[in-house]
MARTI-155841 format. One record per atom (N, C-alpha, C, CB): residue in three letters; chain; atom name; y, x, z. Coordinates in Angstrom, 2 decimals, m for minus. Glycine has a CB too. Layout:
% MARTI-155841
PT:ALA:A:CA:Y:X:Z $
...
//
This chain:
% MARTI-155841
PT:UNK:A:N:12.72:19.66:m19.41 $
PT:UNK:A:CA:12.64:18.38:m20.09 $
PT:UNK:A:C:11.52:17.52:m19.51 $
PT:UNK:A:CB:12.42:18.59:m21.58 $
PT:UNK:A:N:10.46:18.08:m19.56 $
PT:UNK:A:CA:9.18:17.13:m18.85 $
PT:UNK:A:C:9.28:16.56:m17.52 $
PT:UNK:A:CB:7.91:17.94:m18.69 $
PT:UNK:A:N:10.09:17.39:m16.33 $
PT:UNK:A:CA:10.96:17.33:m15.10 $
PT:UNK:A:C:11.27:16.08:m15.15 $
PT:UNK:A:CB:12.19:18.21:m15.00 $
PT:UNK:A:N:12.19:16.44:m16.15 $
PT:UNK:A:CA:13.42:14.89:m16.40 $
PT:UNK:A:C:12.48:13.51:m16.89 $
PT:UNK:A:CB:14.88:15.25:m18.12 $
PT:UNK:A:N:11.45:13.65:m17.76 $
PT:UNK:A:CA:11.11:12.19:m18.05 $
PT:UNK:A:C:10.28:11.85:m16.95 $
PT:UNK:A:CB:10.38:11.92:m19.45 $
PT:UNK:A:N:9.64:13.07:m16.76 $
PT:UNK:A:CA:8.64:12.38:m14.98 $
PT:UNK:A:C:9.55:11.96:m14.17 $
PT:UNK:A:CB:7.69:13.64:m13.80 $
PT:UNK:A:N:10.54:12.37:m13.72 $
PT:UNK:A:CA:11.71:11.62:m13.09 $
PT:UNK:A:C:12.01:10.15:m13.74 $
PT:UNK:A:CB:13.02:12.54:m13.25 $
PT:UNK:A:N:12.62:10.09:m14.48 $
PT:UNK:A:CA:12.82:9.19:m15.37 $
PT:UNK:A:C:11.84:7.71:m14.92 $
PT:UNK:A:CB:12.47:9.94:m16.80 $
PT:UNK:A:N:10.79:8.19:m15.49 $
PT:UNK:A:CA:9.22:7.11:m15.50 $
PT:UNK:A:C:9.21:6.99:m13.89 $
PT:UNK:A:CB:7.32:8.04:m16.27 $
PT:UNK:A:N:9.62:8.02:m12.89 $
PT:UNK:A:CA:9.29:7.30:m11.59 $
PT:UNK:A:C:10.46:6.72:m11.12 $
PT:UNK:A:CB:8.70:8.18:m10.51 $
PT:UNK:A:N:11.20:6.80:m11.58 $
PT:UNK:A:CA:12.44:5.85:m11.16 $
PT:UNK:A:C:12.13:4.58:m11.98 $
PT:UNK:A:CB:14.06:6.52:m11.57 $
PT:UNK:A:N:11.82:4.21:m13.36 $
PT:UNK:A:CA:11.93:2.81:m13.63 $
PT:UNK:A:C:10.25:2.22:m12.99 $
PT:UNK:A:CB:12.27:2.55:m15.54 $
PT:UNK:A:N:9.25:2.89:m12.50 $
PT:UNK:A:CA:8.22:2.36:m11.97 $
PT:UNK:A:C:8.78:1.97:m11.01 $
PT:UNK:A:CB:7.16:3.02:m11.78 $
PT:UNK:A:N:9.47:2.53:m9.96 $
PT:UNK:A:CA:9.69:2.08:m8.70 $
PT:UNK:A:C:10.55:1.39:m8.64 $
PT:UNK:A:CB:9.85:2.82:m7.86 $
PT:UNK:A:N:12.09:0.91:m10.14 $
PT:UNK:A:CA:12.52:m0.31:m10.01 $
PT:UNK:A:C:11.90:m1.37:m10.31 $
PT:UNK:A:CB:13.40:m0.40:m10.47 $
PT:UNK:A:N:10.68:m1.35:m11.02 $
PT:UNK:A:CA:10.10:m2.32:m11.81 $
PT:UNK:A:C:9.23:m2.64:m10.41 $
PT:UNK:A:CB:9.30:m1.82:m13.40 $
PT:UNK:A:N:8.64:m1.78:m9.64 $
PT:UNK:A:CA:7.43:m2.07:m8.59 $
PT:UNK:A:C:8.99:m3.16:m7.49 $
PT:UNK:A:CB:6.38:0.08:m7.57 $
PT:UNK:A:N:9.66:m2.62:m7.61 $
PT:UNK:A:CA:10.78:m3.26:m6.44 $
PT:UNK:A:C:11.02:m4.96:m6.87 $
PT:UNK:A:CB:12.61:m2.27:m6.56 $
PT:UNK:A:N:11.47:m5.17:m7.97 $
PT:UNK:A:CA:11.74:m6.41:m8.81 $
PT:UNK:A:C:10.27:m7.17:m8.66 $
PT:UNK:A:CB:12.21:m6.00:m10.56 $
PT:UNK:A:N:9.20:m6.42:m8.76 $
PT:UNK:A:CA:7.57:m7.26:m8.79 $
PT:UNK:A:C:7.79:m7.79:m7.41 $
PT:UNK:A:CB:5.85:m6.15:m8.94 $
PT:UNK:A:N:7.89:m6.89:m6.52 $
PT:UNK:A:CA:7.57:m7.28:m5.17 $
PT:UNK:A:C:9.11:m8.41:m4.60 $
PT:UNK:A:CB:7.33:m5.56:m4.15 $
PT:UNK:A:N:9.94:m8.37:m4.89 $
PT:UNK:A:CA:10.45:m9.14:m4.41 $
PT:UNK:A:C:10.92:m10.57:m5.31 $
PT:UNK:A:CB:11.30:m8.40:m3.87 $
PT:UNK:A:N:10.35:m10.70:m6.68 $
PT:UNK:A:CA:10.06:m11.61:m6.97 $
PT:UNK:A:C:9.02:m12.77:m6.39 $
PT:UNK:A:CB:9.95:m11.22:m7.80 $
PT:UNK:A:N:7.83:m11.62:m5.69 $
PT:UNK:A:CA:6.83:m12.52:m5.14 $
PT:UNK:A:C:7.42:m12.93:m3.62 $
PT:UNK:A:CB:5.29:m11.74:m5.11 $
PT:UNK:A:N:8.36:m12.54:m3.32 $
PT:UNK:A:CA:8.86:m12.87:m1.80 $
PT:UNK:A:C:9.76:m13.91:m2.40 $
PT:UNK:A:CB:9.68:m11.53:m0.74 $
PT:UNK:A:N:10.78:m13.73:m3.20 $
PT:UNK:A:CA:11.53:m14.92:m3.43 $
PT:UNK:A:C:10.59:m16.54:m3.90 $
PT:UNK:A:CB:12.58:m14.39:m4.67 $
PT:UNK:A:N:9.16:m16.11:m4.64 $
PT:UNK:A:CA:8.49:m17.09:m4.96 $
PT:UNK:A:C:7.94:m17.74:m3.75 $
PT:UNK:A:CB:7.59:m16.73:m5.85 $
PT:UNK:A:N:7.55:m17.09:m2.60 $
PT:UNK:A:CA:6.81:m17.76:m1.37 $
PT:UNK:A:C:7.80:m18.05:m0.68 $
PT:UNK:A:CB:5.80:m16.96:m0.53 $
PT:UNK:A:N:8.87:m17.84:m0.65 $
PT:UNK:A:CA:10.15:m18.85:0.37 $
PT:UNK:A:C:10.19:m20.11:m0.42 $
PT:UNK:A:CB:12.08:m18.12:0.46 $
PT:UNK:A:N:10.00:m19.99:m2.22 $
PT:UNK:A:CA:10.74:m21.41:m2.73 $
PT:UNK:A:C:9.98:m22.32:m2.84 $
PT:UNK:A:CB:11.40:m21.46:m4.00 $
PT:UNK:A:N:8.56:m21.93:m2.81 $
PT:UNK:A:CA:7.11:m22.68:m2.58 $
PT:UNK:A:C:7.50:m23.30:m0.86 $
PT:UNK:A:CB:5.40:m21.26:m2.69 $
PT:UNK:A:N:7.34:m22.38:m0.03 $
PT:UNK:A:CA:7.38:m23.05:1.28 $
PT:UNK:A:C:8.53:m23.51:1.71 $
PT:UNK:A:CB:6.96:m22.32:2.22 $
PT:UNK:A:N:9.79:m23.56:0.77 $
PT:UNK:A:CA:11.07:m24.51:1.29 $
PT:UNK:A:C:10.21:m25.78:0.25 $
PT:UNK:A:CB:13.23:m23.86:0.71 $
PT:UNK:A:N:10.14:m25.88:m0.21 $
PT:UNK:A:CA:9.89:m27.25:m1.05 $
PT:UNK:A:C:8.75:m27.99:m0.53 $
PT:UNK:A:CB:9.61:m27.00:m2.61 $
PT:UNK:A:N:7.51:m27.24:0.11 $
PT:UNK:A:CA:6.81:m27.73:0.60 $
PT:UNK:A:C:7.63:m28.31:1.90 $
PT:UNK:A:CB:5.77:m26.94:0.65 $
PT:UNK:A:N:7.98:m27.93:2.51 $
PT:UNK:A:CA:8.58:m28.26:3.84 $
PT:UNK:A:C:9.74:m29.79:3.65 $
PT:UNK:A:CB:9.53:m26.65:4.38 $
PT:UNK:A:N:10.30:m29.27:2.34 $
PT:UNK:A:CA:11.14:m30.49:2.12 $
PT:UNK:A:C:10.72:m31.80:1.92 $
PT:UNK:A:CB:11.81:m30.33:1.16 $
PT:UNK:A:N:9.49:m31.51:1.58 $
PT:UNK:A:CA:8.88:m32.49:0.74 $
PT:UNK:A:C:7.71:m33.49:1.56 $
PT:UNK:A:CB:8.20:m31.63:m0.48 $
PT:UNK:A:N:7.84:m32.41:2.72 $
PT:UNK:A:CA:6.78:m33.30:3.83 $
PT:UNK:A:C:7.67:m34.89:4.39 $
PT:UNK:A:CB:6.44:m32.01:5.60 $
PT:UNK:A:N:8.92:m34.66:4.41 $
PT:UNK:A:CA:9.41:m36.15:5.04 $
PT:UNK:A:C:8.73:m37.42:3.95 $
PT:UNK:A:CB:11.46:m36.24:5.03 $
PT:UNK:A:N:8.84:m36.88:2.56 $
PT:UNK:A:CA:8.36:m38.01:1.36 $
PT:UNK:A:C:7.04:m38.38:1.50 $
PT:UNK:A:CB:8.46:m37.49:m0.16 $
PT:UNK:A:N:5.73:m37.82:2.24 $
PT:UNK:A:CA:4.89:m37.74:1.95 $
PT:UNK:A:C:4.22:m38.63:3.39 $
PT:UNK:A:CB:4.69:m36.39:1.48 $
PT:UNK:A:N:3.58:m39.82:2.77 $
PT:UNK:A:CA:3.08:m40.77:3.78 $
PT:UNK:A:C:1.50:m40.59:3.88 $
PT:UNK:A:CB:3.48:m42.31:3.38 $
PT:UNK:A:N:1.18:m40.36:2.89 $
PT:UNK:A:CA:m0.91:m39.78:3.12 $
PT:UNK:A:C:m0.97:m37.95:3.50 $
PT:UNK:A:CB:m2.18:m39.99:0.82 $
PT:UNK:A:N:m1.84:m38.68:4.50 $
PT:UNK:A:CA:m2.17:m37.21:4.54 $
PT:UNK:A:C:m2.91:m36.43:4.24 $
PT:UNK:A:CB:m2.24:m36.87:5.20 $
PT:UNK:A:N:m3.65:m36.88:3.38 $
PT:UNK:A:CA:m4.37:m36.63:2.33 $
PT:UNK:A:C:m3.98:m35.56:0.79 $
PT:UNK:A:CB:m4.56:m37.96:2.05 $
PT:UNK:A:N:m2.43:m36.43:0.53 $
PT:UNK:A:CA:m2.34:m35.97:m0.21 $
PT:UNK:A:C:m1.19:m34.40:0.27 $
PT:UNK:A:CB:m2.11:m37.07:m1.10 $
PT:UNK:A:N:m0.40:m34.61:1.27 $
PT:UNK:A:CA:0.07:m33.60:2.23 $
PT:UNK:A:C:m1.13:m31.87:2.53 $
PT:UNK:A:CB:0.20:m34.71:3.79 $
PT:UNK:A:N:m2.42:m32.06:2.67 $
PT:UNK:A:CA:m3.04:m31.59:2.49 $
PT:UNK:A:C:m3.60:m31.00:0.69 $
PT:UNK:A:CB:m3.52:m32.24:3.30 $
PT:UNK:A:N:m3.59:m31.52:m0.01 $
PT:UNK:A:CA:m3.86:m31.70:m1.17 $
PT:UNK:A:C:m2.29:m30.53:m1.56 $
PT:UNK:A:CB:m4.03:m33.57:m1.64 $
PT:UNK:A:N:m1.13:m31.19:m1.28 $
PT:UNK:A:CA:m0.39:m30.08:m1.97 $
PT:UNK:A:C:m0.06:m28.47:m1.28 $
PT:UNK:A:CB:0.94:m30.74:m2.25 $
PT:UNK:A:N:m0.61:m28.53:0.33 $
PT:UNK:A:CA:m0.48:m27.23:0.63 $
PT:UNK:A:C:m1.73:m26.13:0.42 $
PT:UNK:A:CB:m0.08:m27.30:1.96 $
PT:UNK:A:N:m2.93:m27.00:m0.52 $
PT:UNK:A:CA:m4.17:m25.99:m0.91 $
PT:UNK:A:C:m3.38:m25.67:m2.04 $
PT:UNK:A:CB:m5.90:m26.58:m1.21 $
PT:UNK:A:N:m3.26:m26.93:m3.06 $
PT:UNK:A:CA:m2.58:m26.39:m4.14 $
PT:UNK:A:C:m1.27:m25.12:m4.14 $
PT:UNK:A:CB:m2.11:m27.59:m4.66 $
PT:UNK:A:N:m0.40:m25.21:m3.30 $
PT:UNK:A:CA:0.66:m24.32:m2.80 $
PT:UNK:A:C:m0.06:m22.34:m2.55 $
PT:UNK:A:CB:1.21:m25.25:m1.04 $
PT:UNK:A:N:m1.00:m23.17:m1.86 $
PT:UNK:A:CA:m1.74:m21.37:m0.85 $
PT:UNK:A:C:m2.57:m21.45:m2.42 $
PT:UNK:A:CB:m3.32:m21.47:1.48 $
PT:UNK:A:N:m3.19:m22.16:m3.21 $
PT:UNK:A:CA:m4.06:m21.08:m4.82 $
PT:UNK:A:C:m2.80:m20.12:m5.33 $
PT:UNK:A:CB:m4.65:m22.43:m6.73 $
PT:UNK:A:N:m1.56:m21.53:m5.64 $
PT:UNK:A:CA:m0.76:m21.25:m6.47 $
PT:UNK:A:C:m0.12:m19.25:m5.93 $
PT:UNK:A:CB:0.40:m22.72:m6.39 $
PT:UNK:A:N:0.55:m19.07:m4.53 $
PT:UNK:A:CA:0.53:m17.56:m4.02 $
PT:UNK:A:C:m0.57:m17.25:m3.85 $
PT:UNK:A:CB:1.18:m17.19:m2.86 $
PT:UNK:A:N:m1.65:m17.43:m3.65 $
PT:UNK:A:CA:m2.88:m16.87:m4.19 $
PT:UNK:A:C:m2.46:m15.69:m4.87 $
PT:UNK:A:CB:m3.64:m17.82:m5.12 $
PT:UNK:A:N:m2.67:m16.32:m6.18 $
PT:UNK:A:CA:m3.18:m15.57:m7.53 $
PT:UNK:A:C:m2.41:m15.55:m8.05 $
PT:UNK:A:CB:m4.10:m15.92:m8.36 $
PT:UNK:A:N:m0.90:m16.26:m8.05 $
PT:UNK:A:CA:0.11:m14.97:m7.99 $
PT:UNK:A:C:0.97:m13.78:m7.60 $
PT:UNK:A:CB:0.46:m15.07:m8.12 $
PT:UNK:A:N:0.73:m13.92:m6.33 $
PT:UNK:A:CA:0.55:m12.62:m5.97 $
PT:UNK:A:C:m0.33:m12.12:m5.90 $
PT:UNK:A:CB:0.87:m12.34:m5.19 $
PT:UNK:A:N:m1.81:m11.96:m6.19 $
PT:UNK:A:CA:m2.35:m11.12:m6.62 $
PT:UNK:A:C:m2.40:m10.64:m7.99 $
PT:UNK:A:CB:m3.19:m11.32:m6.26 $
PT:UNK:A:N:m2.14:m11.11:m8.82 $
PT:UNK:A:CA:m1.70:m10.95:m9.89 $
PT:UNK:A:C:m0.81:m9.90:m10.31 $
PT:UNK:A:CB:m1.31:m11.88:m10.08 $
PT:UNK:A:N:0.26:m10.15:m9.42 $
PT:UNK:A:CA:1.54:m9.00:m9.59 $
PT:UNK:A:C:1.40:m8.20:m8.65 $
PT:UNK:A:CB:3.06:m9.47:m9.52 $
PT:UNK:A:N:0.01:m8.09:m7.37 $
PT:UNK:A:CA:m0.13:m6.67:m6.87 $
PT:UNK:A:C:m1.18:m5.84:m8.56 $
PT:UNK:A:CB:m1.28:m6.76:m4.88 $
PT:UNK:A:N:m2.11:m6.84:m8.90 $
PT:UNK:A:CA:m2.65:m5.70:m10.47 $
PT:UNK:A:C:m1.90:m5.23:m10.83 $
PT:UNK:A:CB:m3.18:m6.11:m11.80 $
PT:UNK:A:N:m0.68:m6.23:m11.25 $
PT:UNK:A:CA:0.17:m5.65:m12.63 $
PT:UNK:A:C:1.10:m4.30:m11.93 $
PT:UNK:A:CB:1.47:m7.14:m13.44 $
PT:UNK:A:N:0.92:m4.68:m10.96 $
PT:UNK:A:CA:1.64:m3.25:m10.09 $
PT:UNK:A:C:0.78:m1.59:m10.23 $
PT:UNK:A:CB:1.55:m3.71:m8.11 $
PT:UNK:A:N:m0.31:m1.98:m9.94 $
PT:UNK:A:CA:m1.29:m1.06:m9.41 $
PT:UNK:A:C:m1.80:m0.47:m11.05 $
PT:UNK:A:CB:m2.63:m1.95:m8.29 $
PT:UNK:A:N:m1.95:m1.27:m12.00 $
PT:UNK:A:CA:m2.07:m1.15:m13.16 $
PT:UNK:A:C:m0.83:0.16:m13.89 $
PT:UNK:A:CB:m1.98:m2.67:m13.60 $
PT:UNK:A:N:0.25:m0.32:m13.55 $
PT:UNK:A:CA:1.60:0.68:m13.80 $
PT:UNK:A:C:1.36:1.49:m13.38 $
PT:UNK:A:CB:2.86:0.52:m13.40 $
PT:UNK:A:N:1.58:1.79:m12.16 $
PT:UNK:A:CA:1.23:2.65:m11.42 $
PT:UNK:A:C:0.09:3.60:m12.03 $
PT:UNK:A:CB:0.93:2.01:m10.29 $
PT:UNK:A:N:m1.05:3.34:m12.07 $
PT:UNK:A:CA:m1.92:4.12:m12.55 $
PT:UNK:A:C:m1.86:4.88:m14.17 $
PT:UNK:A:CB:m2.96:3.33:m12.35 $
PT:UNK:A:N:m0.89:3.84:m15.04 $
PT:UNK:A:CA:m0.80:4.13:m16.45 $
PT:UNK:A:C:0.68:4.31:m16.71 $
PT:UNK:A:CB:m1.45:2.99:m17.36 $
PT:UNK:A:N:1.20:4.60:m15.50 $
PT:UNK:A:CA:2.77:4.92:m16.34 $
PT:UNK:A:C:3.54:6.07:m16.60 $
PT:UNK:A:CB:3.75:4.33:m15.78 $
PT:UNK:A:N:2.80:7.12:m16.92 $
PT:UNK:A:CA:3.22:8.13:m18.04 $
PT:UNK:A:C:3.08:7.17:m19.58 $
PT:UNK:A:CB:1.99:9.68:m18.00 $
PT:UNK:A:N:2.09:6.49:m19.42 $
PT:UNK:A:CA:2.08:6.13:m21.19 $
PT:UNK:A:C:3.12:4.99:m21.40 $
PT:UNK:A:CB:0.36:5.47:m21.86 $
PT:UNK:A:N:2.58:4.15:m19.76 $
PT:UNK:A:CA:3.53:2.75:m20.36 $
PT:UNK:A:C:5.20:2.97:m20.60 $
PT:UNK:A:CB:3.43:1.39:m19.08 $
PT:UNK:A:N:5.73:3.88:m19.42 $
PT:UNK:A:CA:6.66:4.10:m19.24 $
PT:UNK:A:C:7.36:5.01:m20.23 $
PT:UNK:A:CB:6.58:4.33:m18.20 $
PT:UNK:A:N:6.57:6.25:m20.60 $
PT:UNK:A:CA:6.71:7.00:m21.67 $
PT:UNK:A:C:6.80:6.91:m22.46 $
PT:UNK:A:CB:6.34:7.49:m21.90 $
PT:UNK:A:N:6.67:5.52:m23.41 $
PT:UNK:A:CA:6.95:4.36:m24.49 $
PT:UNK:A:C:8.65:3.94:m24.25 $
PT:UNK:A:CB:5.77:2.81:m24.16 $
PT:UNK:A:N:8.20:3.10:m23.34 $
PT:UNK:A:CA:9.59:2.57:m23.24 $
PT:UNK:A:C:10.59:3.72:m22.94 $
PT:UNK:A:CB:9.68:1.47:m22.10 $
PT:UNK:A:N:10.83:4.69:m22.66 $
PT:UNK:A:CA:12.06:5.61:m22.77 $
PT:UNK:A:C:11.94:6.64:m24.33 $
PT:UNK:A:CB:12.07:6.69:m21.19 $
PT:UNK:A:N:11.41:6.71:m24.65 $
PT:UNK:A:CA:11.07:7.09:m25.95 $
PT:UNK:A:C:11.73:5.98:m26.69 $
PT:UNK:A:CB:9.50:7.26:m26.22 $
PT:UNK:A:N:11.45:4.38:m27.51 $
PT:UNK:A:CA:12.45:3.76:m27.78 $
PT:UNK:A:C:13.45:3.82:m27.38 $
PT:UNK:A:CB:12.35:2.99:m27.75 $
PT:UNK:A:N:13.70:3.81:m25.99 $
PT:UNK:A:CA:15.25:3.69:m25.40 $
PT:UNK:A:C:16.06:4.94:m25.72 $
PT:UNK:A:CB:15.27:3.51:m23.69 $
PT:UNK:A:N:15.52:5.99:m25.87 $
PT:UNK:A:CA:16.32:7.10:m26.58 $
PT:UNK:A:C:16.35:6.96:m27.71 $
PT:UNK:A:CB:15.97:8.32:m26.46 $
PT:UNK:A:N:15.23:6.35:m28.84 $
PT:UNK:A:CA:15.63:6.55:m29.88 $
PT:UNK:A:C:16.52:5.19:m30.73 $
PT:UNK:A:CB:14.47:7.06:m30.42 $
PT:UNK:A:N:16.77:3.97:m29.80 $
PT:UNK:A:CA:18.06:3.32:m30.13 $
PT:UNK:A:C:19.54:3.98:m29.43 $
PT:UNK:A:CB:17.85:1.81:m29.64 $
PT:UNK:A:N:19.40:4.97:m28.76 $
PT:UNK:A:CA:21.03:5.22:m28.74 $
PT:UNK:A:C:21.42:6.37:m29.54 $
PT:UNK:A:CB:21.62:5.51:m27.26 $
//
């Protein structure tokens, strides 16, 4: 039984770590298509500058953000995880 939920908990960590990480890849293509789109509109260059700092904080600190929330799981997921399949067995 213990086999099975350690199994269990490392399979939804590593779908949950998979979904983190490629959320943050789908977020830095849609940041840098829009930036890119958006350069023909943009006549100061001032402010052209202005939105690609804002752009590089914005993946900043969210992806660092969701490497914590990763590394965080990771380190605590017998409990976190061990919760959530515990409800999930005890609604079916």
């Amino acid at each position: 039984m213990a086999d099975d939920l350690q199994s269990r908990i490392d399979a939804m960590y590593k779908r949950d770590k998979y979904w983190a990480w490629a959320f943050v890849v789908v977020l830095w293509i849609t940041v840098l298509f829009v930036l890119i789109a958006v350069q023909t509109y943009i006549s100061d260059g001032s402010i052209t500058l202005v939105c690609w700092i804002a752009a590089a904080a914005l993946l900043l600190f969210n992806t660092t953000s969701i490497w914590a929330m990763v590394r965080h799981y990771g380190q605590d997921r017998t409990h976190i995880y061990g919760l959530d399949i515990k409800h999930l067995d005890a609604g079916r």
